[in-house]
C-alpha positions as CSV (number, residue, x, y, z in Angstrom):
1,X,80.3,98.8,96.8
2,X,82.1,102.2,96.8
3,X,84.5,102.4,93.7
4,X,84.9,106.0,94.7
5,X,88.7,107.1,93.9
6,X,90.5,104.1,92.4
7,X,93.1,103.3,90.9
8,X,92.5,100.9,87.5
9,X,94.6,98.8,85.8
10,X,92.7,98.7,82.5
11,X,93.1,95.2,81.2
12,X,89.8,94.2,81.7
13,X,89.3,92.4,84.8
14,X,91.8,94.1,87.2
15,X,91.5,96.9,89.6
16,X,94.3,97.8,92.3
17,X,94.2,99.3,95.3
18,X,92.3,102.5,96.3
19,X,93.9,105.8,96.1
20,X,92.5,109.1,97.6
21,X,90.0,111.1,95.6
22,X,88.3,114.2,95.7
23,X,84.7,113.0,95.7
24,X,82.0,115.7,93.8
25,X,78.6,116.7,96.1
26,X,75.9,115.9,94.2
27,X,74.5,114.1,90.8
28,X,74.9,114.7,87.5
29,X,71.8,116.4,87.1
30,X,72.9,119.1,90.0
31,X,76.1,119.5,88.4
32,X,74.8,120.0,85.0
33,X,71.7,122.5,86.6
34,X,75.0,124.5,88.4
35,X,76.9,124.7,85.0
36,X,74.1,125.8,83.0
37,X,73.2,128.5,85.4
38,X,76.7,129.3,85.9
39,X,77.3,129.7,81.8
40,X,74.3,131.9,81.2
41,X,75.3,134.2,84.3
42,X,78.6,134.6,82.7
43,X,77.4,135.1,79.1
44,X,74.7,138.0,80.4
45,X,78.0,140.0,81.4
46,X,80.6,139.5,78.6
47,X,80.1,141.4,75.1
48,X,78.5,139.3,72.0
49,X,82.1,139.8,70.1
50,X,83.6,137.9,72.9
51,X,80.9,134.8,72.6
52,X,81.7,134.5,68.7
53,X,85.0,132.9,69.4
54,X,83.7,129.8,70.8
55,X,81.3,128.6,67.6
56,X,84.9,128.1,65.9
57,X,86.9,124.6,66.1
58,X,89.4,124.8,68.9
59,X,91.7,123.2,66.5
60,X,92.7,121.6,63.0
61,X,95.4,119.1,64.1
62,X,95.3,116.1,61.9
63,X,95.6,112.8,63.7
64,X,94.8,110.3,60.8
65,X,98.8,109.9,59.7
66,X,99.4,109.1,62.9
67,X,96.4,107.0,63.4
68,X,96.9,104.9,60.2
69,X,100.6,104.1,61.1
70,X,100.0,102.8,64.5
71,X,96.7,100.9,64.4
72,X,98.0,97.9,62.6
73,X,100.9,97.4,65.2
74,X,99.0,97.1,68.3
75,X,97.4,94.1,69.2
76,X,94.5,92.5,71.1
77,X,95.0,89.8,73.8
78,X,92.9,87.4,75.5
79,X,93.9,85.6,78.3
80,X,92.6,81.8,79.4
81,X,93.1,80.2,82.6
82,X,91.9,76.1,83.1
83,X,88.3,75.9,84.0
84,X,89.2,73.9,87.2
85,X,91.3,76.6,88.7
86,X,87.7,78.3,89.3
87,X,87.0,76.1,91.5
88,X,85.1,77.4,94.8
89,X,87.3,76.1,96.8
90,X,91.0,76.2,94.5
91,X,89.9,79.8,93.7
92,X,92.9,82.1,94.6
93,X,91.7,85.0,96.9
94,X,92.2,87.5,94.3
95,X,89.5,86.3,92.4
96,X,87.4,86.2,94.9
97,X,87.5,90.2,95.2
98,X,83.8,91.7,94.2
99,X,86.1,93.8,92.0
100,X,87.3,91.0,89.5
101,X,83.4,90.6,89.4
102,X,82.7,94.2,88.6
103,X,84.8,93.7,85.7
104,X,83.8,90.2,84.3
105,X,80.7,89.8,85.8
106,X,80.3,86.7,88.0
107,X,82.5,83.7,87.1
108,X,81.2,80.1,86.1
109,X,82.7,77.9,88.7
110,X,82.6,74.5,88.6
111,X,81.1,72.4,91.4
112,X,81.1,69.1,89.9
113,X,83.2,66.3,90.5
114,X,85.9,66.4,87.3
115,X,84.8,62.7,86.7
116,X,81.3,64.2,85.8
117,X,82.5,66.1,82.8
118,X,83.0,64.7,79.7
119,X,86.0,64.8,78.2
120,X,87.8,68.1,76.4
121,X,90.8,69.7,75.4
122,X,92.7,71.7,76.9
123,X,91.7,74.8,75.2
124,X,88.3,73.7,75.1
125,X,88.5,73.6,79.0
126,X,89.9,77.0,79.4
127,X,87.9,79.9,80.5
128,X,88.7,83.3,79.7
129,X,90.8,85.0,82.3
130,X,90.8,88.8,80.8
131,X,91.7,91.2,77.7
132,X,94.0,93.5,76.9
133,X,95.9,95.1,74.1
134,X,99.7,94.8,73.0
135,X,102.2,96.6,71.1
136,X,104.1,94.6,68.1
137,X,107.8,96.0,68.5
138,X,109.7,93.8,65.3
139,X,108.4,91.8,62.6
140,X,109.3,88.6,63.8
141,X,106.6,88.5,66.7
142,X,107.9,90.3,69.7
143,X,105.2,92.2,71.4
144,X,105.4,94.4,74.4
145,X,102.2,94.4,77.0
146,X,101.3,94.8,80.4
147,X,102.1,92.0,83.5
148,X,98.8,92.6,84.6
149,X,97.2,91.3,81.0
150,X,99.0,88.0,81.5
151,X,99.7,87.6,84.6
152,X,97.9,83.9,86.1
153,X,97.3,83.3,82.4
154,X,97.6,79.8,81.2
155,X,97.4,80.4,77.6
156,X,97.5,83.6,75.4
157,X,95.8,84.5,72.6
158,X,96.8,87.5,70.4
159,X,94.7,88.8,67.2
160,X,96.6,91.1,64.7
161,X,94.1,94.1,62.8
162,X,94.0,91.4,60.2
163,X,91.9,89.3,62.2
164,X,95.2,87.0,62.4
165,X,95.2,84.8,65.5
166,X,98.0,83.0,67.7
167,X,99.1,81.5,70.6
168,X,101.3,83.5,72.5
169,X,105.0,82.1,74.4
170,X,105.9,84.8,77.8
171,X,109.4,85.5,77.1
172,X,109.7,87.6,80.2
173,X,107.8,89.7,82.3
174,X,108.9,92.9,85.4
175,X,106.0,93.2,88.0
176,X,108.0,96.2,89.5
177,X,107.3,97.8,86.3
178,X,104.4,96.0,85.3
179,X,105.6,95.4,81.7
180,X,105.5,91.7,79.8
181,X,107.3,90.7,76.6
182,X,105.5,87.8,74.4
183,X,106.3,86.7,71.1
184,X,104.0,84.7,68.3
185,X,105.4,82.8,65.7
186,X,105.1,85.1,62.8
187,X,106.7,87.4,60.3
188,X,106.6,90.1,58.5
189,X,104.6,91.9,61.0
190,X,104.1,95.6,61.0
191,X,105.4,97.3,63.8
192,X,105.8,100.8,65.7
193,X,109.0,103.1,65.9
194,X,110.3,103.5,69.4
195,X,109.7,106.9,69.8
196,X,111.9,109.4,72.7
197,X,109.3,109.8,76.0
198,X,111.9,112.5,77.5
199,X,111.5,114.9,74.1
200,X,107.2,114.8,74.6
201,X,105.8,117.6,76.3
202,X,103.3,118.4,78.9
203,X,100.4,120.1,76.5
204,X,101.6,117.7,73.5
205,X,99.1,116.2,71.6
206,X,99.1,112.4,71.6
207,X,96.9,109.4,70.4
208,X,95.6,106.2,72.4
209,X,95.7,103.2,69.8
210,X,94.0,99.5,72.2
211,X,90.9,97.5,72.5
212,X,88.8,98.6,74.8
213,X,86.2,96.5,75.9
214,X,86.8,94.4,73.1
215,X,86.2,97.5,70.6
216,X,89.5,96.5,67.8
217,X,92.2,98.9,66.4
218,X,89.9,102.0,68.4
219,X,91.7,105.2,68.6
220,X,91.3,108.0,71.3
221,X,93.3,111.7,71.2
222,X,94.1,113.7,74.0
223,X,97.3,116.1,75.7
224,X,100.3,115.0,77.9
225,X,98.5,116.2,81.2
226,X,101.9,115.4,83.3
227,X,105.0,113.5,83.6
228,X,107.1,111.7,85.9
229,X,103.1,111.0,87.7
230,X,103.2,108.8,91.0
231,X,100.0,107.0,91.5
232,X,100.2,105.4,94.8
233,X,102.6,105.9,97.8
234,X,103.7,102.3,98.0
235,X,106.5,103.1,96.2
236,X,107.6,105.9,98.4
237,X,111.3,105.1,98.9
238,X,111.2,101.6,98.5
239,X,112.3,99.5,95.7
240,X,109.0,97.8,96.0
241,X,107.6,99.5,92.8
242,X,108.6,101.5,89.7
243,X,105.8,104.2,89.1
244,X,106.7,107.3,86.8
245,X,103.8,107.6,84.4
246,X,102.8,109.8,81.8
247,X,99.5,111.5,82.2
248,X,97.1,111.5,80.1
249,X,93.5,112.5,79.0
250,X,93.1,110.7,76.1
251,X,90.0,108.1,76.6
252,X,91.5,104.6,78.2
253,X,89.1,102.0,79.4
254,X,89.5,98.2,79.8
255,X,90.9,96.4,77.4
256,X,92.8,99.4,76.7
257,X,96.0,98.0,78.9
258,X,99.2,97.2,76.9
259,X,98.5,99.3,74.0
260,X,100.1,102.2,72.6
261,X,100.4,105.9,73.4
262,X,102.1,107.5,70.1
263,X,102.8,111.2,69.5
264,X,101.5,112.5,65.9
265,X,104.8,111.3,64.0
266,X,103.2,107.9,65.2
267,X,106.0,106.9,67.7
268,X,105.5,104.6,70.4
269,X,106.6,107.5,73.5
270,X,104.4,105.0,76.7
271,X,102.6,102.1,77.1
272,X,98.7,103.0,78.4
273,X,98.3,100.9,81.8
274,X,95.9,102.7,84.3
275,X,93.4,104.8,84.6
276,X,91.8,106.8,87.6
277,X,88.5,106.0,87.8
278,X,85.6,106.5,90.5
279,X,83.3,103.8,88.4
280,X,86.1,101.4,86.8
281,X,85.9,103.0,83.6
282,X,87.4,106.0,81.9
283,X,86.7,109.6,84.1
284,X,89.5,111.8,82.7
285,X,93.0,110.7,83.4
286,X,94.7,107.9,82.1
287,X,98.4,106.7,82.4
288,X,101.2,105.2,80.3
289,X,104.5,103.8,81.3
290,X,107.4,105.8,78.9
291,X,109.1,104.4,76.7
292,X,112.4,105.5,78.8
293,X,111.5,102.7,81.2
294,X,110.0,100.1,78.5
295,X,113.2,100.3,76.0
296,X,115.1,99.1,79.2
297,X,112.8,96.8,80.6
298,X,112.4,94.9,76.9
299,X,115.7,94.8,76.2
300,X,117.2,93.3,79.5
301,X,114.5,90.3,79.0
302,X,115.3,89.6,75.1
303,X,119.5,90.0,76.0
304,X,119.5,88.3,79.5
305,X,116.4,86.8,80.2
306,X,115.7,89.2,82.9
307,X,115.4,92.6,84.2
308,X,119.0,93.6,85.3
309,X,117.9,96.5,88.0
310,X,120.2,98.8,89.4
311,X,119.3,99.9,93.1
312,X,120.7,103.2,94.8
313,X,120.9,101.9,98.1
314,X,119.4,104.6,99.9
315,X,115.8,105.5,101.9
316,X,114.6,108.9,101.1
317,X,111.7,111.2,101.7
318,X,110.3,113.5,99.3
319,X,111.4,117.4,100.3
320,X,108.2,119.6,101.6
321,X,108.2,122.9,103.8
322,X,107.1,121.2,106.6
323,X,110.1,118.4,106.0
324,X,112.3,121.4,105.2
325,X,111.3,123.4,108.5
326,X,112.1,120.0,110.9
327,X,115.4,119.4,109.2
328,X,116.7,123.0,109.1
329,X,117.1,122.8,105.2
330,X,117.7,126.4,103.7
331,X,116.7,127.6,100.3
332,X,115.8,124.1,99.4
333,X,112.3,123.7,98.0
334,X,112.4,120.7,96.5
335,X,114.2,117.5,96.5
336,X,114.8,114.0,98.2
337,X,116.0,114.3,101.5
338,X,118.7,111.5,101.9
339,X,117.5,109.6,105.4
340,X,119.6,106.4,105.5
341,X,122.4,105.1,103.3
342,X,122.8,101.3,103.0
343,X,126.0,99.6,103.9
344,X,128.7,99.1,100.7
345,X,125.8,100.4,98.6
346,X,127.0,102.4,95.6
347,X,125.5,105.7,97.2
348,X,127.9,104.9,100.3
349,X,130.5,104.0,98.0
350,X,130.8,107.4,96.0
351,X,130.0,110.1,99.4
352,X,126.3,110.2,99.6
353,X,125.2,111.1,103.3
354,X,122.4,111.1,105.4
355,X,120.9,114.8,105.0
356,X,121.9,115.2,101.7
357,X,119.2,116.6,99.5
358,X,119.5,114.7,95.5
359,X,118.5,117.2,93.0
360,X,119.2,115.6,89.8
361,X,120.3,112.6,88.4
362,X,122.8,112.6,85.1
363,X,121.3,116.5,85.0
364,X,116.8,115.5,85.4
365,X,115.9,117.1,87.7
366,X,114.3,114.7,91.2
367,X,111.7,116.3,92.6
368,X,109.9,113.8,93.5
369,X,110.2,110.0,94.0
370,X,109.0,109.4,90.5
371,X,111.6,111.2,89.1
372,X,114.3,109.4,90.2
373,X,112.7,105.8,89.9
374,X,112.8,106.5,86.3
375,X,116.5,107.6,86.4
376,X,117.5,104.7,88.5
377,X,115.3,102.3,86.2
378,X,117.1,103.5,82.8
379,X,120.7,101.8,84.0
380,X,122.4,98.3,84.8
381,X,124.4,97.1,87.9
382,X,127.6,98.6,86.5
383,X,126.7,102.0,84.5
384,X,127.8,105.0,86.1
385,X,125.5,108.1,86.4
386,X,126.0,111.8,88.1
387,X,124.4,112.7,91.1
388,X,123.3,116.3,92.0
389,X,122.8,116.7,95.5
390,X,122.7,120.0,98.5
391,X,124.4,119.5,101.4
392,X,125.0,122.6,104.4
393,X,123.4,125.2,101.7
394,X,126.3,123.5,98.8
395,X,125.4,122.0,95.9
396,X,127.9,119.2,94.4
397,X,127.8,116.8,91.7
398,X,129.6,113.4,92.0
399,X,129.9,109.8,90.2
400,X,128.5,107.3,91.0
401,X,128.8,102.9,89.7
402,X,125.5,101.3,90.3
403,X,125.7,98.2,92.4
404,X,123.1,95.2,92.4
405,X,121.1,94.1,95.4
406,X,123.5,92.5,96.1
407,X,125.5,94.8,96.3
408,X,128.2,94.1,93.0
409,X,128.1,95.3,89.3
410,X,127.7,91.9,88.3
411,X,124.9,91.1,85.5
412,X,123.3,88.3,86.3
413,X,121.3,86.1,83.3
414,X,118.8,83.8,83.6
415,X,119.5,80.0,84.4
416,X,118.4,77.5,82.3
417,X,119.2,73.4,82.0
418,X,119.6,73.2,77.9
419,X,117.4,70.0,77.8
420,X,114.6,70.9,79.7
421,X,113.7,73.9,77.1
422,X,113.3,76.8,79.2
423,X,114.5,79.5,81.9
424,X,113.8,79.5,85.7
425,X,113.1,82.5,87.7
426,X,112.1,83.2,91.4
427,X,108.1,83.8,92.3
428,X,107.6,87.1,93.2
429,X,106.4,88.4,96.3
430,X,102.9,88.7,95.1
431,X,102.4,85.7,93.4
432,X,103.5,83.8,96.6
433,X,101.1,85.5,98.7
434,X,97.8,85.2,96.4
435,X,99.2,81.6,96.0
436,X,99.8,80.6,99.9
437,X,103.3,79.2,99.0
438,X,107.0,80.1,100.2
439,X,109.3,79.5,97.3
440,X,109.9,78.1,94.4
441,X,111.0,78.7,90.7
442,X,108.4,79.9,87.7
443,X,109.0,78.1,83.6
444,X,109.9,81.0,81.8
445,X,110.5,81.1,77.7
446,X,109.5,77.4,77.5
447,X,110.5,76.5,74.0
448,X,110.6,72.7,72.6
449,X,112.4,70.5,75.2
450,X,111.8,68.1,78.1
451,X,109.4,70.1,79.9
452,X,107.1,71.2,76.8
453,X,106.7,67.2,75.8
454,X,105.8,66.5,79.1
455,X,102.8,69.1,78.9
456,X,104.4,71.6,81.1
457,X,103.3,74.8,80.0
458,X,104.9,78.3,80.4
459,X,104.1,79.8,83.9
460,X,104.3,76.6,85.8
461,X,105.6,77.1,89.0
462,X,108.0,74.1,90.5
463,X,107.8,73.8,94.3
464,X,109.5,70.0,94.4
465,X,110.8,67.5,92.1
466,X,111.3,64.0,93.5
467,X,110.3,65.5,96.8
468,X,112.7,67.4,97.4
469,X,111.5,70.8,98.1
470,X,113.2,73.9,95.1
471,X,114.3,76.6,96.0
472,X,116.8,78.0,93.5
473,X,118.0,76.9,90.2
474,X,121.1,75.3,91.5
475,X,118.6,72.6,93.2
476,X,117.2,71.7,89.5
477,X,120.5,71.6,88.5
478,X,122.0,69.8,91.2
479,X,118.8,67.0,91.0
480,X,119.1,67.5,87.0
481,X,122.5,66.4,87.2
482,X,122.2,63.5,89.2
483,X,119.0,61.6,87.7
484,X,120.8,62.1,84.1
485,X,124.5,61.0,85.7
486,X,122.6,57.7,87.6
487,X,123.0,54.1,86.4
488,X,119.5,53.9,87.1
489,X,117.4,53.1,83.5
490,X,114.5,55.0,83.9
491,X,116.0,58.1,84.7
492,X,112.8,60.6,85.3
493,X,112.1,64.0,86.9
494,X,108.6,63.6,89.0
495,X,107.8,67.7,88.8
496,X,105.2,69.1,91.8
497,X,103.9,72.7,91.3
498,X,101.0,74.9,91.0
499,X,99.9,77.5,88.1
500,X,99.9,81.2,88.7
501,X,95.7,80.4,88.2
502,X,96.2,78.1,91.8
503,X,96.0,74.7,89.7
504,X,98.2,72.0,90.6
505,X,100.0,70.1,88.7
506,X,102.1,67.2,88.5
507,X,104.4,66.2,85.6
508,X,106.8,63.1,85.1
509,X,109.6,64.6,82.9
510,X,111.7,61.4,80.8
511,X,115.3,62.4,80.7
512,X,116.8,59.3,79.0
513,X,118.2,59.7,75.6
């Protein structure tokens, strides 16, 4: 297996797609033979008063204030999926990847008819799906993590530094941005500041607080090595993906995903998701999402139910001198050149052209396509942002109202049916192709209701009820309304659907009073 040059997502038991990487000639014992040699060459040449300077500490920063304030505010979080969904032959195909096996080590799957095995409960017949770490953001149990930690999950478990354990709810999750909000039923928690991920610095010293490998409350130091950090071209001006990371080499490895990157006042300035690694584990560079991004992401669940994203409306390539020499762009070294401008899209609407170059967005400057993800991902359907762009050697700077995908300012809130206990939202693109279905609506924030007493659980994905086929949640609405409004006495919901694990489920939901 080559795990040359990948990209990791570092909740244990994940690994994305590849990403080009410099690969280095040679073992380690070559490379260490070359830098020994190449060290006591350099030392023959250079004076003795030169050498002194490097038997002194290369510094005296204190990181314990910062260490002690953060470690009892992020958590760790195990994920459990039910055993049958490891199945051989229910197994989805991303479990199937040598790579989930890399990371967990080979699965136990059951091969036995289910009539074979005694009977257990539902915990008890849950196998672990994966770990990762969290970040408690207000005493009464709201925790920020990554999607990837419980994505497929069935049931969460989170652990406070106290040893504390609970069941976790999903309140909301953003694949685009790979961020997850959870809540336990607690109180009184301790919690980290948000701290300001613009004011850090590339150079600034900053702390990694997670779990790796199952390692509690461990804490790693390192520098800002970048910002604004792409990590793969899928996002590449496509509203596919939100990637604008801050670069790190403080020591992340698995487990490590979710938890918290905090400057030295212990603020919360990124949330540590990937890492580049050649083996799976740590090799230098790690990456956090900022807190720009995860204020906005975390707030839009908790206030709406879900993310309220803002889109541009435009196709773009990222300025270069060869880009720069086929377009006949002058003086322009940088920059996204404009190549196509969506119909009544808020770009169109306040003058943006094709061949305009965008320089800066409410005065950041866009020099890349991570740049101005991040600026578009900070605002609503509705705000209003400035927009620096070059066009025939002229620079200008106009409004411009952010429109929807659809193309209006309108926000848009999560359905719900009050007596079922919970919110609906579309399957993502992902989840319908690992799953092999077209449609349907996902439970989300399943509190006590209909659903919850007939052993739904949160995740659940509902492709019919009654057998009719859902595909928005006006159909549970409409079919909702109708069952409760019928003259019919048993007036019941007959729910078909399948887990983000691949288990299906079936579940007869009693709406009489």
């Amino acid at each position: 297996m080559n795990l040359y040059g990948k990209i990791a997502l570092v909740g244990a038991g994940v690994l994305v797609g590849a990403v080009a990487a410099a690969t280095v000639a040679g073992g380690n014992n070559s490379i260490d033979t070359v830098t020994r040699d190449t060290m006591q060459s350099a030392a023959s040449s250079v004076p003795d008063e030169f050498l002194t300077v490097a038997q002194h500490p290369g510094t005296t920063t204190d990181f314990t204030k910062a260490a002690e304030s953060t470690i009892n505010g992020v958590v760790s979080i195990k994920s459990f999926a039910s055993a049958p969904s490891y199945n051989q032959q229910s197994m989805p195909e991303a479990f199937n990847d040598p790579f989930f096996e890399f990371f967990f080590g080979p699965q136990r799957r059951q091969q036995t008819p289910r009539r074979q095995q005694p009977q257990r409960s539902d915990e008890d017949s849950q196998q672990p799906l994966g770990l990762g770490s969290g970040v408690i953001l207000s005493p009464d149990g709201y925790i920020v993590t990554n999607n990837h930690v419980i994505n497929g999950a069935d049931r969460l478990e989170v652990t406070l530094n106290d040893n504390r354990t609970f069941n976790a709810t999903v309140i909301g999750n953003d694949p685009a941005t790979d961020l997850a909000l959870i809540k336990i039923d607690a109180t009184g928690l301790p919690t980290i500041p948000m701290g300001d991920s613009d004011a850090l610095k590339v150079g600034e010293w900053v702390l990694a607080v997670g779990n790796p490998f199952g390692f509690t409350s461990t804490v790693t130091t390192g520098i800002v090595s970048a910002k604004a950090r792409s990590i793969s071209s899928s996002t590449q001006g496509r509203p596919m993906g939100i990637e604008s990371y801050i670069q790190t080499d403080a020591a992340v490895n698995p487990g490590n995903s979710g938890g918290a990157l905090v400057n030295l006042n212990g603020e919360l300035v990124g949330i540590n998701t990937a890492i580049y690694s050649q083996t799976g584990n740590y090799a230098g560079y790690s990456f956090a999402i900022p807190t720009s991004i995860v204020t906005k992401i975390v707030t839009d669940i908790r206030q709406y139910g879900q993310v309220q994203r803002a889109v541009l409306g435009i196709s773009y390539q990222e300025v270069t001198p060869r880009l720069a020499k086929d377009k006949g762009l002058k003086d322009i070294n940088s920059g996204l050149y404009v190549a196509e401008v969506s119909d009544r899209s808020s770009a169109m609407e306040a003058g943006i052209k094709p061949g305009d170059v965008i320089t800066a967005i409410n005065g950041h400057p866009t020099h890349n396509s991570a740049q101005l993800l991040e600026q578009i991902a900070r605002h609503r359907p509705g705000d209003e942002i400035n927009i620096s762009y070059v066009r025939d050697g002229k620079i200008a700077t106009v409004p411009v109202t952010l429109y929807n995908s659809q193309g209006s300012t309108k926000i848009t809130a999560a359905s719900s049916v009050n007596d079922l206990g919970c919110a609906f939202r579309k399957v993502n693109e992902e989840t319908m192709r690992s799953l092999r279905i077209s449609g349907g609506l996902q439970v989300t924030g399943l509190k006590d209701g209909k659903l919850k007493d007939a052993g739904v659980k949160d995740g659940f994905i509902i492709l019919y009820i009654n057998n009719e086929r859902v595909g928005n949640v006006e159909d549970i609405e409409r079919i909702h309304s109708a069952i409760t409004k019928s003259d019919q006495a048993d007036k019941v919901m007959f729910l078909t659907g399948i887990y983000p694990t691949g288990k299906k489920a079936y579940y007869a939901v009693d709406l009489a009073q």
